[in-house]
Biotite code that builds the C-alpha atoms (Angstrom):
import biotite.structure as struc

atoms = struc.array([
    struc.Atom([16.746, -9.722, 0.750], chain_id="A", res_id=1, res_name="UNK", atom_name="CA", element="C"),
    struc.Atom([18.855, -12.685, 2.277], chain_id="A", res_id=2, res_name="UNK", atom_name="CA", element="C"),
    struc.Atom([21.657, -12.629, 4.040], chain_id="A", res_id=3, res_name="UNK", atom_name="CA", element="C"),
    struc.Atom([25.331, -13.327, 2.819], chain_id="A", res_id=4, res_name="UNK", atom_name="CA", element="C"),
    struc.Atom([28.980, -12.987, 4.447], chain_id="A", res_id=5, res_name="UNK", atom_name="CA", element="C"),
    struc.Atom([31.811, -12.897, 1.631], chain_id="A", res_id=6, res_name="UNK", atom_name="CA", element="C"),
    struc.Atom([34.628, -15.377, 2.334], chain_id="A", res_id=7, res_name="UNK", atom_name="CA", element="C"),
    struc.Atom([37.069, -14.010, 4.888], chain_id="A", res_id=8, res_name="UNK", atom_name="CA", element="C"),
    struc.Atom([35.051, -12.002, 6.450], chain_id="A", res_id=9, res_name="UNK", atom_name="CA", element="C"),
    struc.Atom([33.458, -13.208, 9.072], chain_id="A", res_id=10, res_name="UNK", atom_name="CA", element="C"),
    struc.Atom([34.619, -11.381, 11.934], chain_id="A", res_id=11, res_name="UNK", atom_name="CA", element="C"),
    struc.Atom([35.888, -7.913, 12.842], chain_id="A", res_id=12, res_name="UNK", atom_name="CA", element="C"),
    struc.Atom([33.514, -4.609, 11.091], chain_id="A", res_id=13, res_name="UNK", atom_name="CA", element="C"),
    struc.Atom([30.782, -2.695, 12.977], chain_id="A", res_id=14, res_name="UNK", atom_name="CA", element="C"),
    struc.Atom([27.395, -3.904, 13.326], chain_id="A", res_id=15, res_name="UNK", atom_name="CA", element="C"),
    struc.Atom([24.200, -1.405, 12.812], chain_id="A", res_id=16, res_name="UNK", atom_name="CA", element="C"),
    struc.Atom([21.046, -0.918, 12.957], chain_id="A", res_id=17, res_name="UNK", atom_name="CA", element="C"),
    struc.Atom([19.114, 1.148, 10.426], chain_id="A", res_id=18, res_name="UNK", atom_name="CA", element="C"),
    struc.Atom([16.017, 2.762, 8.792], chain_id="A", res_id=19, res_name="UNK", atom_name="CA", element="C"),
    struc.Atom([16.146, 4.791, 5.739], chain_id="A", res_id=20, res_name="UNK", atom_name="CA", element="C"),
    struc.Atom([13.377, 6.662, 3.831], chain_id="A", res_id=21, res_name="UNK", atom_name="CA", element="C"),
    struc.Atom([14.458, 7.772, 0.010], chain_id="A", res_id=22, res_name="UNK", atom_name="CA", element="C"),
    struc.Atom([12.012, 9.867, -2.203], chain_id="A", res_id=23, res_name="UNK", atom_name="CA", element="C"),
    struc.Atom([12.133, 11.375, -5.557], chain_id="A", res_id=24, res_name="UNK", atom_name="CA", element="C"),
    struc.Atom([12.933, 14.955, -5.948], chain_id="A", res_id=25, res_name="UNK", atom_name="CA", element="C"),
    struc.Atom([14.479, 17.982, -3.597], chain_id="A", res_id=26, res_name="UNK", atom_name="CA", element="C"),
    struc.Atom([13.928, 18.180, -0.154], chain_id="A", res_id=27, res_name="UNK", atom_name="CA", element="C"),
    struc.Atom([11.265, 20.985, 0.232], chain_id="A", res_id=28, res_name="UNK", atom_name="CA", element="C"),
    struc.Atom([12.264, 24.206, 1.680], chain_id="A", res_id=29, res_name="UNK", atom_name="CA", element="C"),
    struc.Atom([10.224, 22.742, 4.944], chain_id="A", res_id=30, res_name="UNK", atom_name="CA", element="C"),
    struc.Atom([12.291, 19.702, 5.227], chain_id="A", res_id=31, res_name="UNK", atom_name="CA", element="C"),
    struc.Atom([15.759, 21.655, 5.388], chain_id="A", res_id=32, res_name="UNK", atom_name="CA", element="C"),
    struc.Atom([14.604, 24.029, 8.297], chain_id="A", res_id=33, res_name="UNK", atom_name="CA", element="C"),
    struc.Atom([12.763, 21.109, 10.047], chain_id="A", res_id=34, res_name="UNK", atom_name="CA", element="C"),
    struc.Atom([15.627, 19.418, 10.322], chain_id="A", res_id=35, res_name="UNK", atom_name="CA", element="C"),
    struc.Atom([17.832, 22.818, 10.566], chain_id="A", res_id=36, res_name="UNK", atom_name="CA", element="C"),
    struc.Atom([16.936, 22.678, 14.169], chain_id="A", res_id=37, res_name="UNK", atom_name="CA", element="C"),
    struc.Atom([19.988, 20.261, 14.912], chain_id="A", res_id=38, res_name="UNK", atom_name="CA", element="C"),
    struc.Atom([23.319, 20.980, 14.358], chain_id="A", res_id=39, res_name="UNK", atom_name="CA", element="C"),
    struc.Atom([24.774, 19.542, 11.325], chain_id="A", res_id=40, res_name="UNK", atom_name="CA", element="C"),
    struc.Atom([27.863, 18.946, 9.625], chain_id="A", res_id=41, res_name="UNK", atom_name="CA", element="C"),
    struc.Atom([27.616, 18.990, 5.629], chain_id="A", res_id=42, res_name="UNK", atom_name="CA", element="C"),
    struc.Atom([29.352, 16.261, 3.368], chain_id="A", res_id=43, res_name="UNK", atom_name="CA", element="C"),
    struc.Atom([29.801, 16.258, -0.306], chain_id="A", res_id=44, res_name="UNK", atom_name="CA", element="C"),
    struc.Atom([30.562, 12.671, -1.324], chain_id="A", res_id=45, res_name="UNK", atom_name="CA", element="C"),
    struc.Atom([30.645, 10.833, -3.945], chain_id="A", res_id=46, res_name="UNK", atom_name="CA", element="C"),
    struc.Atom([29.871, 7.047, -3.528], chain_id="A", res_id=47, res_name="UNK", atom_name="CA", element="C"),
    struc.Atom([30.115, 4.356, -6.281], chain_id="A", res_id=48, res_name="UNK", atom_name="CA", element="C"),
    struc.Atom([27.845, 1.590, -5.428], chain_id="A", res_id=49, res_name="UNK", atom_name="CA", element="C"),
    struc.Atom([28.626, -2.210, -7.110], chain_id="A", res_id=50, res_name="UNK", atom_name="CA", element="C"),
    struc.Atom([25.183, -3.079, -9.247], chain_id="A", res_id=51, res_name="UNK", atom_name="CA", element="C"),
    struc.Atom([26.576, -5.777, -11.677], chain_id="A", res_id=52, res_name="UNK", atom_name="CA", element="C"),
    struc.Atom([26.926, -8.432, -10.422], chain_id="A", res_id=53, res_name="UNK", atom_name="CA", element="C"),
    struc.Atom([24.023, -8.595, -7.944], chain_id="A", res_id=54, res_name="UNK", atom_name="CA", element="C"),
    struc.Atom([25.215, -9.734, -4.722], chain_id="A", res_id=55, res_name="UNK", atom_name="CA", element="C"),
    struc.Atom([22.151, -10.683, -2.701], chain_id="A", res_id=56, res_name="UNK", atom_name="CA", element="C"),
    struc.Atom([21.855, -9.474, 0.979], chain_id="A", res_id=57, res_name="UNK", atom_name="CA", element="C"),
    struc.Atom([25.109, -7.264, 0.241], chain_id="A", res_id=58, res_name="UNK", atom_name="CA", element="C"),
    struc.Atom([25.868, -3.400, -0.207], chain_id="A", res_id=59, res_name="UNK", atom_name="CA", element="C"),
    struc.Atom([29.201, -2.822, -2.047], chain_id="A", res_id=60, res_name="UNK", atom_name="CA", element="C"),
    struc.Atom([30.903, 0.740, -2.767], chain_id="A", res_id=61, res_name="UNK", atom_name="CA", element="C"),
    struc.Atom([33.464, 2.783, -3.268], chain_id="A", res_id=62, res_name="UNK", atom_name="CA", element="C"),
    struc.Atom([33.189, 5.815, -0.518], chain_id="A", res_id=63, res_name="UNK", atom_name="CA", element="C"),
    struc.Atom([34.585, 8.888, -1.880], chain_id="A", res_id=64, res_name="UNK", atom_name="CA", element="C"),
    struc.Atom([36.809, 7.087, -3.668], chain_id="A", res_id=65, res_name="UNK", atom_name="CA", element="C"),
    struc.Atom([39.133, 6.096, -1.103], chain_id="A", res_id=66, res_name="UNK", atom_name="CA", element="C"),
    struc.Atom([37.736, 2.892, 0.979], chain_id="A", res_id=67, res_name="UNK", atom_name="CA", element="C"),
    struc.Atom([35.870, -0.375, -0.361], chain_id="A", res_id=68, res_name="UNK", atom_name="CA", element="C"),
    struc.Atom([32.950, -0.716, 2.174], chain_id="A", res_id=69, res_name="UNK", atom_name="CA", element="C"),
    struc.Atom([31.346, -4.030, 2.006], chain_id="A", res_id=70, res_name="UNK", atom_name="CA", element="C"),
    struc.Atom([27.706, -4.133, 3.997], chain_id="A", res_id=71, res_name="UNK", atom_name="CA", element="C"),
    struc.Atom([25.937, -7.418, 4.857], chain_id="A", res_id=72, res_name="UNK", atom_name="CA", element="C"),
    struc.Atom([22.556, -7.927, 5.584], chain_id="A", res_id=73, res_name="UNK", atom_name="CA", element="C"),
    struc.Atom([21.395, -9.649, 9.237], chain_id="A", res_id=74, res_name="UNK", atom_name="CA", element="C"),
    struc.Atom([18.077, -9.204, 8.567], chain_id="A", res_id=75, res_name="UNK", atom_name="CA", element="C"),
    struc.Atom([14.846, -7.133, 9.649], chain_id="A", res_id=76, res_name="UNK", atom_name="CA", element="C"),
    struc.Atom([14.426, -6.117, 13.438], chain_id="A", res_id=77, res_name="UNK", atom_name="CA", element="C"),
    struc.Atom([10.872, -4.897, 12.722], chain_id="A", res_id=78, res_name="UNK", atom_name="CA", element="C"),
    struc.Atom([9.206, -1.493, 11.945], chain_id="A", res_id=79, res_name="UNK", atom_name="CA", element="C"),
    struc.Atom([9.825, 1.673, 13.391], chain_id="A", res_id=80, res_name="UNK", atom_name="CA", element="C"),
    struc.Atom([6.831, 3.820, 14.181], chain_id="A", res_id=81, res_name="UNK", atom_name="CA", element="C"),
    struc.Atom([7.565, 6.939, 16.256], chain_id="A", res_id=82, res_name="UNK", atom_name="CA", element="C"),
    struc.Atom([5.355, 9.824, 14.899], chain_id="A", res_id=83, res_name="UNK", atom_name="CA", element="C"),
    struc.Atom([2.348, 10.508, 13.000], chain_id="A", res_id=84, res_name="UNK", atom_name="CA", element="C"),
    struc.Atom([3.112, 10.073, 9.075], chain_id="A", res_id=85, res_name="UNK", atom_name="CA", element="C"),
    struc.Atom([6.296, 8.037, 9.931], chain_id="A", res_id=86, res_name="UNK", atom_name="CA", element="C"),
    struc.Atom([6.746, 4.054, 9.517], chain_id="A", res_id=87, res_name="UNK", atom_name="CA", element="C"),
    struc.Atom([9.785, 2.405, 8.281], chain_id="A", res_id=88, res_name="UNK", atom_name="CA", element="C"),
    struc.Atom([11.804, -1.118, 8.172], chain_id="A", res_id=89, res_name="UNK", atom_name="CA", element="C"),
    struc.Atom([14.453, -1.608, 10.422], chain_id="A", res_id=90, res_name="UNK", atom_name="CA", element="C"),
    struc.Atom([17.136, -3.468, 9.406], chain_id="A", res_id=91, res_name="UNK", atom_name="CA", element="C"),
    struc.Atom([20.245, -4.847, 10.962], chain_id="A", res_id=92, res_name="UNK", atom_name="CA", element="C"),
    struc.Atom([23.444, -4.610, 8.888], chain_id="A", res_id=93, res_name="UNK", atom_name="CA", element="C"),
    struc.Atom([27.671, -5.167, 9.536], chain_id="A", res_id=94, res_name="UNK", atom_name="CA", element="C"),
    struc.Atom([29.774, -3.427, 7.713], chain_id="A", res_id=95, res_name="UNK", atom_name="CA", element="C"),
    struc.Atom([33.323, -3.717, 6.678], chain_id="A", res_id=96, res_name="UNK", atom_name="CA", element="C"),
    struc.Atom([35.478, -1.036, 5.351], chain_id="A", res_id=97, res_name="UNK", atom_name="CA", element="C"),
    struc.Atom([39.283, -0.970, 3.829], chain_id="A", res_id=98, res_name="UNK", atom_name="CA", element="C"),
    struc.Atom([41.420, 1.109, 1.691], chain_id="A", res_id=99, res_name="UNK", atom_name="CA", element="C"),
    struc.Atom([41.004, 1.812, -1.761], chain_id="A", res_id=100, res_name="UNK", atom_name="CA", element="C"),
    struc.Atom([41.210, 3.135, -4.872], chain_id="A", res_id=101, res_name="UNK", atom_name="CA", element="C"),
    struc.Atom([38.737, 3.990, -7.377], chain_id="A", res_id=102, res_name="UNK", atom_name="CA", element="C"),
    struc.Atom([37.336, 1.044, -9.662], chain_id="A", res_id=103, res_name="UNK", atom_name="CA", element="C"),
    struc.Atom([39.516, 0.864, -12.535], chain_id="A", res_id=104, res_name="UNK", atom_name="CA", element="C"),
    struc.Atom([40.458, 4.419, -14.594], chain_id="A", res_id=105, res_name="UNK", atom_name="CA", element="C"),
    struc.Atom([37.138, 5.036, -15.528], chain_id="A", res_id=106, res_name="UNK", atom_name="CA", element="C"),
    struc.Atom([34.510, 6.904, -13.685], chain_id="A", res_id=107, res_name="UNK", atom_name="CA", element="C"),
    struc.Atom([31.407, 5.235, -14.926], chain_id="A", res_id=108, res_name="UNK", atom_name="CA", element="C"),
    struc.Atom([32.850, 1.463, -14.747], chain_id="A", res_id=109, res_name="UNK", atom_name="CA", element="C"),
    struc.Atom([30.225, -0.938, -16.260], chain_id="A", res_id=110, res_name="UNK", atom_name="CA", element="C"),
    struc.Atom([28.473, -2.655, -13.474], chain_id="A", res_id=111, res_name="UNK", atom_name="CA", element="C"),
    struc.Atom([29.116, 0.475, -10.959], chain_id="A", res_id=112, res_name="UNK", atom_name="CA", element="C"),
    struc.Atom([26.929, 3.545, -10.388], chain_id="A", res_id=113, res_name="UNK", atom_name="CA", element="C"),
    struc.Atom([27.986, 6.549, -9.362], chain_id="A", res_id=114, res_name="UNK", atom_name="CA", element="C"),
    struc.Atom([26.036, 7.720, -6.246], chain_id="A", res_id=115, res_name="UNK", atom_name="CA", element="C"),
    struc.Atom([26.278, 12.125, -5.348], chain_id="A", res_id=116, res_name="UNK", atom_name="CA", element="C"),
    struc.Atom([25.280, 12.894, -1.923], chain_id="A", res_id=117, res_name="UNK", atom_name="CA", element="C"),
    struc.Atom([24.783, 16.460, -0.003], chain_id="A", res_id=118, res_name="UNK", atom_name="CA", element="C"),
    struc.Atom([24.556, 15.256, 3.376], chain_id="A", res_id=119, res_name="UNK", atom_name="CA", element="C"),
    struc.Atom([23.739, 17.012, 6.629], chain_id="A", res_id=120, res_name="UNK", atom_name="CA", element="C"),
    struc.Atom([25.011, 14.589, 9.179], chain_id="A", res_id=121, res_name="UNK", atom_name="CA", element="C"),
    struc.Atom([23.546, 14.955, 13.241], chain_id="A", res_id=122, res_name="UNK", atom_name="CA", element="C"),
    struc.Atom([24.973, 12.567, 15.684], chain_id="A", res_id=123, res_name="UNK", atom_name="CA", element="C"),
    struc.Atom([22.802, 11.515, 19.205], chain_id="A", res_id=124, res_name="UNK", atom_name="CA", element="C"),
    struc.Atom([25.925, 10.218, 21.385], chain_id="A", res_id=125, res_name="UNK", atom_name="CA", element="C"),
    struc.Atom([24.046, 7.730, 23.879], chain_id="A", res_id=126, res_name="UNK", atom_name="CA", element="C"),
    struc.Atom([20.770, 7.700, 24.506], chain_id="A", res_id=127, res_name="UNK", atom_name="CA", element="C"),
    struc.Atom([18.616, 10.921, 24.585], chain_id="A", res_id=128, res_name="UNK", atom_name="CA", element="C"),
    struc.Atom([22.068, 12.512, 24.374], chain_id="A", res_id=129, res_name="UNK", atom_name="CA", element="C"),
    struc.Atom([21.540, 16.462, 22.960], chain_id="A", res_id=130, res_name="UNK", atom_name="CA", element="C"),
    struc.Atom([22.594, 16.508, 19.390], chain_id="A", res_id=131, res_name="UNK", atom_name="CA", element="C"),
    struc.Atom([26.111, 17.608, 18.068], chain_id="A", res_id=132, res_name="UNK", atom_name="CA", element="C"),
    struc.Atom([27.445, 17.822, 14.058], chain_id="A", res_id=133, res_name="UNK", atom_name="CA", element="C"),
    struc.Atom([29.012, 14.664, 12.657], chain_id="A", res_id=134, res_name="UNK", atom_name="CA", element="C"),
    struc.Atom([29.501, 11.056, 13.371], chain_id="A", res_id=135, res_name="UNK", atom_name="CA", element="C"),
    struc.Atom([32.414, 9.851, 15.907], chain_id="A", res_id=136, res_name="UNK", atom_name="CA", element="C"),
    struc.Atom([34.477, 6.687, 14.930], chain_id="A", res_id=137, res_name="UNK", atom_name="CA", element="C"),
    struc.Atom([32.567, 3.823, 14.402], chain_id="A", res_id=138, res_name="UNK", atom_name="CA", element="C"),
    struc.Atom([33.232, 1.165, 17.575], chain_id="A", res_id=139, res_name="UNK", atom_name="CA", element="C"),
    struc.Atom([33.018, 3.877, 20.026], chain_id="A", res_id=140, res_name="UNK", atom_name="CA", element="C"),
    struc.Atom([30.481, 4.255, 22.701], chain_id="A", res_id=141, res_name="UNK", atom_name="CA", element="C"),
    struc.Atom([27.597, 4.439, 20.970], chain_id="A", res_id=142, res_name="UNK", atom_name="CA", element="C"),
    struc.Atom([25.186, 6.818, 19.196], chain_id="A", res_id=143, res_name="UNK", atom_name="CA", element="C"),
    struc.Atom([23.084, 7.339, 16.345], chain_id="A", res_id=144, res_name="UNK", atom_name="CA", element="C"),
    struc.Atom([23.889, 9.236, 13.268], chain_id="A", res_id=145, res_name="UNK", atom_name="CA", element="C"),
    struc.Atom([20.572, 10.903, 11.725], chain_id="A", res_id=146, res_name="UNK", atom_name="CA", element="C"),
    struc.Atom([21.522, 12.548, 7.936], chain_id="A", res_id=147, res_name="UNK", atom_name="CA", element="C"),
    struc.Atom([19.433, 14.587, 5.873], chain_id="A", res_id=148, res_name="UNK", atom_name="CA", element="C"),
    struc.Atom([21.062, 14.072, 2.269], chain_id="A", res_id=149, res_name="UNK", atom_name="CA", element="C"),
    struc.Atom([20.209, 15.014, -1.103], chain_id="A", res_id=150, res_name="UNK", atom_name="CA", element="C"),
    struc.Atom([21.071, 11.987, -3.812], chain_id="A", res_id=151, res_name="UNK", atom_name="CA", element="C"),
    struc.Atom([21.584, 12.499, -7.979], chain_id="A", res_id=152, res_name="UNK", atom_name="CA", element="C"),
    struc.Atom([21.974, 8.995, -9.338], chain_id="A", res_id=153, res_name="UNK", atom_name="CA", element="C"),
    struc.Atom([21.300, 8.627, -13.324], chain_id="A", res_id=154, res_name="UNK", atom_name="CA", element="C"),
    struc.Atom([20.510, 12.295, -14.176], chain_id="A", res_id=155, res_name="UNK", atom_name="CA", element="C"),
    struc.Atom([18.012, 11.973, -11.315], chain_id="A", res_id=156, res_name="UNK", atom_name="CA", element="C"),
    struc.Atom([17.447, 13.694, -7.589], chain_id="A", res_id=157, res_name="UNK", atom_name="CA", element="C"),
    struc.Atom([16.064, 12.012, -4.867], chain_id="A", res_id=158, res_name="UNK", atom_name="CA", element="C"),
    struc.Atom([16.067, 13.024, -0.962], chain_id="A", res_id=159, res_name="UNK", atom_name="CA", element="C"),
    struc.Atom([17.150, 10.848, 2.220], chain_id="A", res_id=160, res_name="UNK", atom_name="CA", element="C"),
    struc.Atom([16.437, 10.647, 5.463], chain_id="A", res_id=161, res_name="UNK", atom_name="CA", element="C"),
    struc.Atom([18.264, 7.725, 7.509], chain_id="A", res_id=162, res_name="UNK", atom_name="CA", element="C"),
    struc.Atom([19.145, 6.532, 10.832], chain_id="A", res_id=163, res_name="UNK", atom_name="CA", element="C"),
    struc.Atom([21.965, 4.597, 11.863], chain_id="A", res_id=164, res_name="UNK", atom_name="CA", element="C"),
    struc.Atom([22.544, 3.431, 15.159], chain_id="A", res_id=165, res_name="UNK", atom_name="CA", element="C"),
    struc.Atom([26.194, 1.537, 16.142], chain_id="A", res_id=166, res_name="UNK", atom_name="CA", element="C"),
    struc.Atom([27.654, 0.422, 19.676], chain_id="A", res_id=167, res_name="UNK", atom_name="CA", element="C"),
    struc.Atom([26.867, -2.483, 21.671], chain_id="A", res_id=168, res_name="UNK", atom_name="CA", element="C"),
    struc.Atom([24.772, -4.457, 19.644], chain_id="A", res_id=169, res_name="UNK", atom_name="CA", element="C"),
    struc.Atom([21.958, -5.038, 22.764], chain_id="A", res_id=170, res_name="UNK", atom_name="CA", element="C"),
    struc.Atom([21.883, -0.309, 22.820], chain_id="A", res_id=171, res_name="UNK", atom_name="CA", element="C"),
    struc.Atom([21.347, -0.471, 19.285], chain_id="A", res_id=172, res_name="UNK", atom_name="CA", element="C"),
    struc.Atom([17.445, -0.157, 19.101], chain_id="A", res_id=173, res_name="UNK", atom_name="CA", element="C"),
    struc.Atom([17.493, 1.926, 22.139], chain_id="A", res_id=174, res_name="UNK", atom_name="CA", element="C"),
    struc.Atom([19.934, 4.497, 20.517], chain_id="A", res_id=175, res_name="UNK", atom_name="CA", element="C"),
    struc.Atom([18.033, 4.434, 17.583], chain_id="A", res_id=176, res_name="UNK", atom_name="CA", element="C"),
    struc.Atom([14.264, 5.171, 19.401], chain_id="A", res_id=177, res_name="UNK", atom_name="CA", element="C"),
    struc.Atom([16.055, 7.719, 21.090], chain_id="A", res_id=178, res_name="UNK", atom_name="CA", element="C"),
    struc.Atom([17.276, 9.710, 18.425], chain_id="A", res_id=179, res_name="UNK", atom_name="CA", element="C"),
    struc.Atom([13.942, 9.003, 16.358], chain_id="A", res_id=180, res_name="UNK", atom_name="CA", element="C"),
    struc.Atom([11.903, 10.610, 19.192], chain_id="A", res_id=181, res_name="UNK", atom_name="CA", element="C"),
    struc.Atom([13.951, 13.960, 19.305], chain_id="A", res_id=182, res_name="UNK", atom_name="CA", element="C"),
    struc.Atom([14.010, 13.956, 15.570], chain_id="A", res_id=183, res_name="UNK", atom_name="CA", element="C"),
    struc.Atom([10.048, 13.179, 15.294], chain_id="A", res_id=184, res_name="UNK", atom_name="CA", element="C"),
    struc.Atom([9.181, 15.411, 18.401], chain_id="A", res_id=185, res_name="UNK", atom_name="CA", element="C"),
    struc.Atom([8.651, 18.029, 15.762], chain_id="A", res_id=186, res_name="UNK", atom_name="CA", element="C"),
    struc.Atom([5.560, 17.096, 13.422], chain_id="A", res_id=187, res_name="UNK", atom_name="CA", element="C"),
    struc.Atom([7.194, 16.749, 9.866], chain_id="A", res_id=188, res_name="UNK", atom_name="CA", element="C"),
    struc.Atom([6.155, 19.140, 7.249], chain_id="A", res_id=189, res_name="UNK", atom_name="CA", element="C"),
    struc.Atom([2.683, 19.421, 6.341], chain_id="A", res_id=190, res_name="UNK", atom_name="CA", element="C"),
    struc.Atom([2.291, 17.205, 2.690], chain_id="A", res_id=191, res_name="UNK", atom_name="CA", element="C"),
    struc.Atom([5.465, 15.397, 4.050], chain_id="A", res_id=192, res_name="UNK", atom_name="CA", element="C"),
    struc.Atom([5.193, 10.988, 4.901], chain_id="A", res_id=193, res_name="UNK", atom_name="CA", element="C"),
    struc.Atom([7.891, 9.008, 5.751], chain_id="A", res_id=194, res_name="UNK", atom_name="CA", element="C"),
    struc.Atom([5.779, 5.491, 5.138], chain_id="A", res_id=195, res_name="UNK", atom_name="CA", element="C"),
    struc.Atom([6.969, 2.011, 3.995], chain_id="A", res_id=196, res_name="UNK", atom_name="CA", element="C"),
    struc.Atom([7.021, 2.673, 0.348], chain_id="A", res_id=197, res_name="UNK", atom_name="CA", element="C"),
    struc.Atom([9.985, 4.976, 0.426], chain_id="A", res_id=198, res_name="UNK", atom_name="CA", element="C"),
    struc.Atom([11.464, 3.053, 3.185], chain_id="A", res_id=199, res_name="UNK", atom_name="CA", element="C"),
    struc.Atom([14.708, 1.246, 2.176], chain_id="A", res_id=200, res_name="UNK", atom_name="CA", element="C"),
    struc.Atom([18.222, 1.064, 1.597], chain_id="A", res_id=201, res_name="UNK", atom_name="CA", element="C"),
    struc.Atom([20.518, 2.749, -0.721], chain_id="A", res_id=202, res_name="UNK", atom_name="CA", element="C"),
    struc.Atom([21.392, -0.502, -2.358], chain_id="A", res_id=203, res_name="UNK", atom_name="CA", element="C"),
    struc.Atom([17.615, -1.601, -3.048], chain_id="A", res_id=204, res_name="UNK", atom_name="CA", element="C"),
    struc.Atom([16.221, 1.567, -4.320], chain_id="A", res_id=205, res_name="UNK", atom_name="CA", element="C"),
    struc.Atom([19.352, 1.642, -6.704], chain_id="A", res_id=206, res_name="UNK", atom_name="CA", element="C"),
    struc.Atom([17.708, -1.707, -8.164], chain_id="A", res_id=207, res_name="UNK", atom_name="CA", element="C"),
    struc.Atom([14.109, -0.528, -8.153], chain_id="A", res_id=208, res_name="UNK", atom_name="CA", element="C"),
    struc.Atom([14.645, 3.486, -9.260], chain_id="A", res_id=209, res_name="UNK", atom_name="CA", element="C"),
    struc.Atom([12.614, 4.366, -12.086], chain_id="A", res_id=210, res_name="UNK", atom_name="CA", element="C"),
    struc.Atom([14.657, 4.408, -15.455], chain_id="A", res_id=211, res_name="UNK", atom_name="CA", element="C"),
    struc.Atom([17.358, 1.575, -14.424], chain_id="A", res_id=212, res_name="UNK", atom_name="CA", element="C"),
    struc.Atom([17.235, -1.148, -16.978], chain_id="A", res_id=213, res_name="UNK", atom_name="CA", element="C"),
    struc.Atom([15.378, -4.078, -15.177], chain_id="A", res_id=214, res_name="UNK", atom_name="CA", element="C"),
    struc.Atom([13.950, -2.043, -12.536], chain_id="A", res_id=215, res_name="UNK", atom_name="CA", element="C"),
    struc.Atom([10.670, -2.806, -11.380], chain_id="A", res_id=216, res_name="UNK", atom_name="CA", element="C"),
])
């Protein structure tokens, strides 16, 4: 994936750094209590993500239906390895969000998929900070959100686990080993791996899922 900045916005947002696992089906009933253990808030959202046309090293959807977020890629910051069955790309993104309405009067718009999420949303305020439910404003002092999130995209279900660190840009790795280590300090699920296959963003695995026309 390259890089790209759309014109006019190149400065302002809030840079992050992320890894993301996704993998097909339910989360197992092991899953949900392993990460049950920190407190949560739950989301029901429904995000419509921009597929046609491609727009190479940028993420573009509709959140909820009420702001454009537009995501840029800054590239990989290397591989996170924290725990036994765990490895996954880190990558640094900056994202820009603004008011707005839903793409056009029809739900399934060509050229945009409709994205369902269930999310259980932690946040890890500063480093090695104890857990509380939800995320803070983005800009503030600096944290890591962890979400556990259950996706149905094209008649499908998939499950999520992602990181996302914000803050001072130089905190943003530490924030994000930080909240990994609590997380992993628990051995996942036995039959459960978190490995570089099923590591990647929202916006690639909607290219690559099985059944999309042109997927690979």
């Amino acid at each position: 994936m390259t890089s790209a900045v759309p014109e006019g916005l190149n400065s302002g947002g809030v840079g992050s750094l992320e890894v993301r696992w996704i993998l097909p089906g339910e989360p197992a009933a092991g899953v949900v209590s392993w990460f049950g253990r920190f407190p949560a808030e739950m989301r029901v959202v429904e995000d419509v993500y921009l597929l046609d046309p491609h727009l190479p090293g940028l993420s573009v959807k509709l959140r909820g239906g009420r702001a454009l977020e537009v995501k840029a890629y800054r590239g990989s910051a290397g591989v996170l390895e924290t725990a036994e069955r765990v490895c996954g790309r880190l990558e640094r993104w900056h994202k820009w969000s603004f008011p707005h309405g839903p793409p056009g009067g029809r739900k399934n718009q060509a050229g945009w998929q409709p994205v369902r999420k269930r999310r259980q949303v932690s946040w890890f305020p500063r480093a090695g900070g104890p857990a509380r439910a939800g995320v803070p404003d983005l800009g503030g002092q600096g944290g890591c959100s962890v979400e556990l999130t259950e996706v149905e995209a094209g008649g499908a279900v998939w499950w999520s686990l992602g990181f996302e660190a914000t803050g001072p840009p130089g905190a943003l790795r530490g924030e994000l080993d930080a909240a990994a280590g609590l997380v992993f300090a628990r051995a996942l699920p036995d039959g459960v791996e978190l490995g570089m296959d099923g590591s990647q963003s929202y916006a690639r695995w909607l290219r690559r899922r099985p059944g999309r026309p042109g997927s690979t």
